[in-house]
C-alpha positions, -999 to +999 in steps of 0.1 A: +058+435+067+027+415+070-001+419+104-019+386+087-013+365+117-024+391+144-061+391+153-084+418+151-114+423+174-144+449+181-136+449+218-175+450+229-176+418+207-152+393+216-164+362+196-141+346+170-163+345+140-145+337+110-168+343+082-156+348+046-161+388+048-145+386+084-114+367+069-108+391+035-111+419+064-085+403+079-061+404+049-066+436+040-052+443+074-020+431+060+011+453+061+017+473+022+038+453+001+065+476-009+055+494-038+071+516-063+074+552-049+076+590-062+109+607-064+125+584-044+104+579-009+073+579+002+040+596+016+022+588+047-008+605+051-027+600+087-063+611+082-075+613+114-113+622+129-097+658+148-062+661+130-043+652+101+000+653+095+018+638+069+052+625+067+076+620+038+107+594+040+132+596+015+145+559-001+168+548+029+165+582+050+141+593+081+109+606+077+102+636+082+069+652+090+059+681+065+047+714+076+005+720+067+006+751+084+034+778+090+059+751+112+029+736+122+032+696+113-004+686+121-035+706+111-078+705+125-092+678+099-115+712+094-129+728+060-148+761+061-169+773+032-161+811+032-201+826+021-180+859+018-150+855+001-161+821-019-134+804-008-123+774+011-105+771+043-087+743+055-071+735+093-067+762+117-074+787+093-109+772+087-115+773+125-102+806+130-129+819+104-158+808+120-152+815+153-144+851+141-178+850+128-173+847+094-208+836+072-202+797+060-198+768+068-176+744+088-172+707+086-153+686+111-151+651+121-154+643+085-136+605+091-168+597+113-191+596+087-174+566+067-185+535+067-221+557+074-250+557+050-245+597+053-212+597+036-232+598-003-256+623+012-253+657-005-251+689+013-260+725+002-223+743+003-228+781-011-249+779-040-237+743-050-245+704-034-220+686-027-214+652-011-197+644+021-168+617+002-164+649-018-156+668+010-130+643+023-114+646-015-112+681-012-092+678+021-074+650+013-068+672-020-054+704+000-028+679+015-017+663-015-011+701-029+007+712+003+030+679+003+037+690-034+049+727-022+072+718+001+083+681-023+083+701-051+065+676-071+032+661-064+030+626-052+012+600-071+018+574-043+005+573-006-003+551+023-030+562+043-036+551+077-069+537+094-077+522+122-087+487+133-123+495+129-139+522+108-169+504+121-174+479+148-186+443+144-199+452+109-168+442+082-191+451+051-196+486+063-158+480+074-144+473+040-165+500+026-160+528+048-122+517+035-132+516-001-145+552+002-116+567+014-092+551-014-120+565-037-114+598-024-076+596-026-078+581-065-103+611-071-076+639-059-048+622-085-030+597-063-028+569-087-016+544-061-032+540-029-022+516+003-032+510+039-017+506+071-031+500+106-023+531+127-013+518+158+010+496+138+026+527+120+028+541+155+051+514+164+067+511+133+077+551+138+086+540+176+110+513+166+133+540+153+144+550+185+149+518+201+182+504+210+174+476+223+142+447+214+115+453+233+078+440+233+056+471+233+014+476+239+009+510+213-018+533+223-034+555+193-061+573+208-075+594+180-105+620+176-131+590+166-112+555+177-087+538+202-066+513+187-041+490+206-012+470+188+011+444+207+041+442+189+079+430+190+105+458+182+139+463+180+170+475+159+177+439+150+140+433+137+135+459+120+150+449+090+136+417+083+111+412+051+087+394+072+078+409+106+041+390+107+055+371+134+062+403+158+026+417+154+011+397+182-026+411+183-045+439+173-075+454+192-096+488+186-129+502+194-146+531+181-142+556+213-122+588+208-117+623+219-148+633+197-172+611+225-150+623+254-160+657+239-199+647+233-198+633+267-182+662+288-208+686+266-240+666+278-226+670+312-218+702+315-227+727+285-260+710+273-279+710+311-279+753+303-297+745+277-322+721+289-308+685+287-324+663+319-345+694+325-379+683+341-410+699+322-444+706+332-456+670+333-422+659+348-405+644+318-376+654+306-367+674+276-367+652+239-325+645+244-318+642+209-316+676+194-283+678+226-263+645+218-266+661+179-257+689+192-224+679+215-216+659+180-194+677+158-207+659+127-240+662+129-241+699+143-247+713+109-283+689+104-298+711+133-298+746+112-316+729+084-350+749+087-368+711+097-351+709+125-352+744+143-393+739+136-387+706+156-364+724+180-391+752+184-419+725+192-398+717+224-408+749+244-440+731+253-414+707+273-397+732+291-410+744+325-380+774+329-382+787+295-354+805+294-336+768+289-354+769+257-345+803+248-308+798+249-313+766+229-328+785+203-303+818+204-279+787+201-291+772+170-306+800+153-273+817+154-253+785+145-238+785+175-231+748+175-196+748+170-182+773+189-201+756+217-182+723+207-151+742+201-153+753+243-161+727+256-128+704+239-106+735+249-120+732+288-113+695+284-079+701+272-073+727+300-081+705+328-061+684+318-028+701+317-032+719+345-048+698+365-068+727+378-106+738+372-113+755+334-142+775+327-163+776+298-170+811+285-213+807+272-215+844+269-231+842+231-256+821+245-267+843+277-251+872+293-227+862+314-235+824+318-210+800+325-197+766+333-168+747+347-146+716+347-125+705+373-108+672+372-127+657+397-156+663+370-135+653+341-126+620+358-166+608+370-184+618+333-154+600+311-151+566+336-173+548+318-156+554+283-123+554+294-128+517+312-143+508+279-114+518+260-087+504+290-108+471+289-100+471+247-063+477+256-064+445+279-078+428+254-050+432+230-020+423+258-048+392+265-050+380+227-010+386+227-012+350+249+027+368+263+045+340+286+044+359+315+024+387+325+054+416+327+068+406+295+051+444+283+081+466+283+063+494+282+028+511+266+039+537+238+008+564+237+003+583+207-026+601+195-040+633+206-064+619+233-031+599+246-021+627+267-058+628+284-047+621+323-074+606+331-070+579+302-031+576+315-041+573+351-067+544+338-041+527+318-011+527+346-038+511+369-044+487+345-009+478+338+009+485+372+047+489+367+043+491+330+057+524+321+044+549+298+064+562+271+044+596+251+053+598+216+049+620+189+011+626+196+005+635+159+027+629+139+039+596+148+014+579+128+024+595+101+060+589+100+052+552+105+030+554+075+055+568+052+077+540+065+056+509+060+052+518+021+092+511+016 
């Protein structure tokens, strides 16, 4: 199934530049050829920014999504480095140690750093450096040894999703950010390594279920980007060799539920701790150190002993310095994460409940809090979320459909698809259009596992 004749656009840049990098780009968008596969099927693996699933499908069978932890089909994209046991942790389990405490260190968000400059950087881990690709080969590692558990043999094969853009507007950073992660997959033994658009192994996964054809707008709003698909599906279509001709335009732009994250934090956690506070000669506080710090991967750069001296200089800026204090009692005690950790929980809240969440800042202060309603949660995402709508008209734009209710409906998938804020954008958007939820995260997956046949 080849995407060759969609087109692909950086939705804050919507000029058609064809350059020669631009065009390869554009090819390597092209559905997998089919490809000779392990035992009899195939891996998908979806490496996303805030989660990661995988899915097996058996020559001519469903996939099926494999369990990563107890039933658990999707897992944190989260490795801790145990500084008491010596061990690694990976998923849940990796969260679970250091919020209980545990000495180490955690690493999340690792997907944000490709295409980055950061991604060769070395780290100190333990006693050992190690580089940030490494760390994505050791997760991608775990994975590979948990599908081999449960396949009983470990699969040389895989097709790993990515979005539309690792990067925006940049293809050479693009392509490389792509070049990285096949790096890290050869690295970790799989000998054969493919790639397929996730919002397009979104629909592919979706198709299954149709009865009918149907022209569809797919949704995949991950942890780091939002990428939209329009596509023709169907039971009758979905056997062809060729389906170029159904993928009618592709779209993405690098907004996710990581910057609805950063954006609620600045807006609600990082005030307690001095962001926009007014000091002596009525400036504000230096911002930086708190969009690093509402940023899961950087977080870990502010403990380096450079940067609490620089975070130290700051109290001269402060006129209540007990601001500065809890900034301070947050770094020093590495604190950064938890804080994160919070404030996505209170987003998640508010949003399935529709009701005000509170977030619990008791290691930072004695009994300090702060809320979200949805009133709030609405106002500080707007901006992003009309950003990311605007991509998503974009794509049904580009599609050049006959008629403008020729969508038969938006399939969401992706974990920030269930935001309602983002759903209430999108149905305002598309009136009459309806929405059809999907398998948040494992959806990609499955579609993954089917595009390598």
């Amino acid at each position: 199934m080849s995407a060759s004749k969609a087109r692909h656009t950086p939705c804050q840049n919507r000029r058609s530049r064809e350059t020669g990098a631009a065009l390869a780009l554009r090819r390597a968008f092209a559905f997998p050829r089919p490809m000779t596969t392990t035992a009899h099927g195939t891996l998908g693996i979806d490496f996303g920014t805030s989660n990661s699933a995988m899915a097996w499908a058996p020559a001519g069978g469903a996939a099926q999504p494999l369990a990563l932890e107890g039933s658990a089909t999707a897992m944190p994209t989260a490795v801790f480095f145990n500084a008491e046991d010596r061990l690694t942790h990976f998923g849940r389990d990796a969260v679970a140690q250091y919020l209980a405490g545990t000495e180490g260190r955690l690493m999340r968000s690792l997907k944000s750093l490709l295409g980055s400059a950061l991604l060769q950087d070395r780290t100190e881990v333990g006693h050992q450096t190690i580089s940030f690709q490494d760390i994505i080969a050791l997760f991608l590692g775990e994975l590979r040894a948990r599908a081999a558990q449960t396949l009983g043999h470990a699969p040389t094969t895989v097709v790993l999703g990515r979005p539309v853009h690792f990067v925006d507007d940049d293809p050479q950073r693009d392509a490389q950010a792509e070049q990285s992660l096949r790096e890290a997959a050869h690295a970790v033994g799989f000998t054969r390594v493919r790639f397929q658009l996730e919002p397009i192994a979104a629909a592919l996964d979706h198709e299954r279920r149709l009865t009918r054809e149907a022209c569809v707008l797919v949704a995949d709003i991950g942890g780091g980007t939002s990428d939209f698909t329009v596509v023709r599906l169907g039971p009758k279509r979905s056997g062809r060799a060729d389906r170029s001709s159904d993928v009618l335009a592709t779209t993405g732009v690098h907004i996710g539920g990581t910057d609805f994250d950063q954006k609620l934090s600045l807006e609600t956690a990082m005030p307690l701790l001095g962001h926009r506070h007014l000091g002596p000669q009525g400036r504000e506080v230096p911002s930086r150190v708190f969009f690093d710090l509402s940023t899961w991967h950087l977080i870990h750069w502010l403990y380096l002993p450079r940067a609490l001296a620089q975070a130290q200089a700051l109290r001269v800026n402060y006129t209540d310095t007990r601001l500065h204090e809890r900034l301070m009692r947050v770094l020093q005690q590495r604190d950064g994460h938890r804080l994160a950790h919070a404030v996505e929980q209170a987003k998640i809240q508010c949003s399935e409940t529709d009701a005000t969440s509170t977030l619990d800042l008791d290691t930072v202060d004695a009994g300090l809090l702060a809320t979200l309603n949805p009133d709030n949660l609405h106002d500080h995402l707007q901006a992003l979320l009309q950003r990311t709508v605007a991509c998503a008209q974009e794509c049904v734009q580009q599609a050049q459909l006959q008629q403008a209710g020729a969508l038969d409906g938006i399939y969401l998938t992706g974990g920030s698809s269930a935001l309602k804020p983002f759903q209430q954008a999108l149905q305002a958007a598309f009136p009459g259009v309806p929405l059809v939820p999907g398998d948040l995260f494992g959806g990609v997956a499955s579609g993954l596992a089917y595009s390598g046949r």
